[in-house]
N, C-alpha and C positions, 0 to 999 in steps of 0.2 A: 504494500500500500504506500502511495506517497503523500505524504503532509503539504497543504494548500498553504502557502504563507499568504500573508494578508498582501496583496501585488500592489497598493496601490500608496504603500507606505514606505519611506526609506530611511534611513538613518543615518544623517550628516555626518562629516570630519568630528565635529563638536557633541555627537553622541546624541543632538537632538533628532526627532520621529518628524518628517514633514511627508507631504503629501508629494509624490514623483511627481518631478518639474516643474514644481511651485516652489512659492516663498513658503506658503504657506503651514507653520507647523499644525501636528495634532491638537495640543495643548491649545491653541489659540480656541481652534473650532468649540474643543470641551467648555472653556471658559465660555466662550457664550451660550452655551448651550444652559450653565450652571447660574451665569451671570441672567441671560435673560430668558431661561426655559422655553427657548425655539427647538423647532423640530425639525429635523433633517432637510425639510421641502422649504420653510425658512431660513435654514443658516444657507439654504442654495437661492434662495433671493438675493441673501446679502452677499453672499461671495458666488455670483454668476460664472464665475470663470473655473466655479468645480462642479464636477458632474456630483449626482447622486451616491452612484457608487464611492467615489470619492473620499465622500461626507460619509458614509456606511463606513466604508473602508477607518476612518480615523475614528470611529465610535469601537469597532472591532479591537485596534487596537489598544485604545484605551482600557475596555475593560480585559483585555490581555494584561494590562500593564499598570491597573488603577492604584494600588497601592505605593510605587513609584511616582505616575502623576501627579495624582494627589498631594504628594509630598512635596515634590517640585513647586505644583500651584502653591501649598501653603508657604512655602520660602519665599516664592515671590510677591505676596501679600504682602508677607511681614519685611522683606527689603522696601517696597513702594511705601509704604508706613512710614518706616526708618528715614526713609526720605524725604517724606511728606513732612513729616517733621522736623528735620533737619534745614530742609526749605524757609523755613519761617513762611510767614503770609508775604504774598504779592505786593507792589506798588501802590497796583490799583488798591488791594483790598487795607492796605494801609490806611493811603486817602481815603477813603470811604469811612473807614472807623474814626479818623482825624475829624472830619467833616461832621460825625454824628449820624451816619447815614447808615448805619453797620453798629450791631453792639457786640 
């Protein structure tokens, strides 16, 4: 018997999963998926440029691989945090608070 790998998934120099001949990694698709609970046939509105399969094919491998994912995603969270915080507020939303416009 031979074993089907998922065809539509590869995995970069950088050990990241993207979709063959896209930018586009696995992880991103999940993320919206988790972010705004679209469905296959919607995350293929917003990203027109991937077939169905595609979009199946990066769900397959996720849940191949969800416990790593997942881990990834939460590092990435909490780096953007880290940052976010690290940022202080904007210019704008400075001014704004200066101004009383903003509490």
């Amino acid at each position: 018997m031979t074993v089907a790998s998922i065809e539509h998934i590869e995995i970069d120099d950088a050990g990241v999963a993207r979709i063959v001949g896209k930018r586009t990694k696995v992880i991103q698709i999940v993320m919206d998926w988790m972010a705004n609970g679209w469905t296959p046939e919607e995350i293929h509105t917003q990203y027109p440029r991937l077939s169905l399969s595609q979009i199946h094919a990066a769900f397959a491998y996720y849940y191949d691989h969800q416990e790593e994912l997942d881990a990834a995603i939460k590092r990435d969270l909490q780096d953007a945090e880290s940052l976010r915080g690290a940022a202080g507020d904007s210019p704008v939303v400075e001014r704004l608070r200066q101004s009383g416009k903003l509490a």
